[in-house]
N, C-alpha and C positions, 0 to 999 in steps of 0.2 A: 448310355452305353447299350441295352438294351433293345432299344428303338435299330440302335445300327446293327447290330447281331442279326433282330429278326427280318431287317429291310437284307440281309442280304442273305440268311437262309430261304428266304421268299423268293428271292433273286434266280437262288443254284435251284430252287421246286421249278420256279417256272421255265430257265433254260432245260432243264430236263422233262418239262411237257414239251418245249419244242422237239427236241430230238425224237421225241416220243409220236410228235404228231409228222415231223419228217420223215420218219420211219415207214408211216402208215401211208401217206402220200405219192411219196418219192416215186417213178417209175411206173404209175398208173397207166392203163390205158393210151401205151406204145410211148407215153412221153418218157426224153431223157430224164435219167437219175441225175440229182443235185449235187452238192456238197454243203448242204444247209443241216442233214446233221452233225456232220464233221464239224462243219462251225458251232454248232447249237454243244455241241459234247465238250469242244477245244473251250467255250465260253464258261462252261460250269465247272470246267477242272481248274478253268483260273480264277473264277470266283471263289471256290475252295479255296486255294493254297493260297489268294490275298485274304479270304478271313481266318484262316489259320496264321498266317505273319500277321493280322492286326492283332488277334489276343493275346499272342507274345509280345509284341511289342506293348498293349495294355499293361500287362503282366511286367514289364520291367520299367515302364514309366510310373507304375502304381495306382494306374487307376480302376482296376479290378485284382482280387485278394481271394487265392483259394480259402475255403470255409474249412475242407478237410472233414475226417469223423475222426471224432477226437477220442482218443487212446486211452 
């Protein structure tokens, strides 16, 4: 479970150096501007919201258990 969390927090770091380096790129020297990072952004907001629906889904198949701080 772990492995997949981090393979895909890794995932939204690296789509967001993409937009990051299509930011810098984009429209250099008289060339047209892209839509790479419009993609590179639309790509990491849905790798969010798929690993936010997988930990819920964890969370009610049982195979990850809040610890909590206990009272």
């Amino acid at each position: 479970m772990n492995i997949i969390i981090t393979f895909a927090l890794l995932a939204i770091v690296v789509a967001l150096a993409m937009a990051g380096r299509a930011l810098l790129k984009d429209g250099r020297d008289g060339a047209p501007k892209s839509n790479r990072m419009l993609h590179a952004l639309a790509l990491r907001v849905a790798l969010s919201v798929t690993l936010f629906l997988f930990i819920l889904f964890s969370y009610k198949m049982g195979w990850i258990h809040p610890t909590g701080i206990p009272i």
